[in-house]
N, C-alpha and C positions, 0 to 999 in steps of 0.2 A: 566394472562400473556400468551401473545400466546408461542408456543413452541420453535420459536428462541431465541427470549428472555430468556426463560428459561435457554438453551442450552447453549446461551452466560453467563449466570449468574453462572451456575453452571462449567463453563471451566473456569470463572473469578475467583472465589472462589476456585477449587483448584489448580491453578496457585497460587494463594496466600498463599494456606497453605502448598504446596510445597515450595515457597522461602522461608515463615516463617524456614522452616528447616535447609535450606542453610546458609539465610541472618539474619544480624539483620534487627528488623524494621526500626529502623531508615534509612537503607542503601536501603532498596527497596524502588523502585521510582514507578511509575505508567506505567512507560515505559518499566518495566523491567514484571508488572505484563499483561501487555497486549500483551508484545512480546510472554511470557511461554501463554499465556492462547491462542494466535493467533486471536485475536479479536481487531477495531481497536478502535482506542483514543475516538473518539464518542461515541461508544457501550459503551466501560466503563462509562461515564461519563452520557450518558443517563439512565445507572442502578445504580450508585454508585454517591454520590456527590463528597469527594474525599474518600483518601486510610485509612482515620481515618471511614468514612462513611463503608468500607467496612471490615474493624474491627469489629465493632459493630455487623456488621451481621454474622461474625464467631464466636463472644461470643455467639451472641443468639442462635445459631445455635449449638453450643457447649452445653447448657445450658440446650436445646430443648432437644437435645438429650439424653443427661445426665437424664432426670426428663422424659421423657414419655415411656410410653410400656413397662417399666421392672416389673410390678409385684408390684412395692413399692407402699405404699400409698401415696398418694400426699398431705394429706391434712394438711401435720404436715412440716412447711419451714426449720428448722434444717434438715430433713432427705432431703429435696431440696437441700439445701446447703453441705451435704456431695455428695450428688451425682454428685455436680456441681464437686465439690473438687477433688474426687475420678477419673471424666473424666478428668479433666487436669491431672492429675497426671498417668493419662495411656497417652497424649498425652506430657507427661513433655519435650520429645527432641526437637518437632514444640516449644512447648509454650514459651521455656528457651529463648528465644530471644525477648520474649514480655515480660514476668517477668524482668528479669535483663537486656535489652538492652534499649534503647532509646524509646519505646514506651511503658515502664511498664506504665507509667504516665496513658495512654489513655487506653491501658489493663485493668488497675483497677477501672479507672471509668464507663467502656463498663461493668465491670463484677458487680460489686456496681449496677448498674443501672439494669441491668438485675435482679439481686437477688431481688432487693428493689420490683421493679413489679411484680415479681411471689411472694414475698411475700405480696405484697398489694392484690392480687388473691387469696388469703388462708387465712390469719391473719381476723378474723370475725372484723366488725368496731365495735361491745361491747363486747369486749372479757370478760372471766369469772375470775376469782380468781384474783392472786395479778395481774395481766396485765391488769384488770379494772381501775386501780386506775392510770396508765398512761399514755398518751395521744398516740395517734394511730401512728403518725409519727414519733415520739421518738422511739418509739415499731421496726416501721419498719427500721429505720436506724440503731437499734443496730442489729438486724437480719442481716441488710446488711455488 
């Protein structure tokens, strides 16, 4: 990605995670994120499909962050999943608009779906002791 692109993505993103703070999800529109971010309706729409699109990549990005460069092991998805937990919960004032407002629906699926993949990156496909005798996607879904 050259570097306007970048530039734009990354003023698109926290234009959004500044409304998150203000707004509910449900109430911010695409025109409200492109007006805070000063980028126009193209730009957005050439980086993001839409504002559920641009969700998805605040979880991951949340998620990202949470699970790399701190020192913790990674290889073990419980301790993934508290760090996820642990990062929302130091950003709980943005997030309380996605939990409990009109977009928890899609929060939880973005955040389910993230977990489910990092832990499909960890979870060995023959795992050992009693998780052998379960089948891999069962395994990963209850993780999630």
């Amino acid at each position: 990605m050259d570097a306007r692109k970048a530039k734009s993505r990354a003023a698109i993103v926290a234009a959004f995670s500044e409304l998150l703070c203000e707004e509910d999800y449900g109430k911010i529109t695409v025109g409200d994120i492109i007006a805070r971010a000063h980028v126009g309706r193209t730009t957005f729409y050439g980086l993001f499909k839409s504002k559920d699109d641009l969700l998805a990549e605040l979880v991951r990005d949340i998620c990202t962050h949470a699970l790399d460069d701190d020192g913790t092991p990674l290889d073990d998805p419980l301790v993934q999943v508290e760090h996820i937990l642990n990062n929302l919960w130091n950003r709980r004032q943005c997030v309380r608009a996605l939990v409990a407002g009109a977009g928890s629906r899609v929060f939880a699926d973005c955040l389910r779906k993230t977990i489910m993949s990092r832990a499909a990156e960890t979870v060995p496909v023959g795992p050992a002791g009693p998780a052998a005798t379960m089948d891999r996607s069962f395994l990963l879904h209850h993780i999630a």
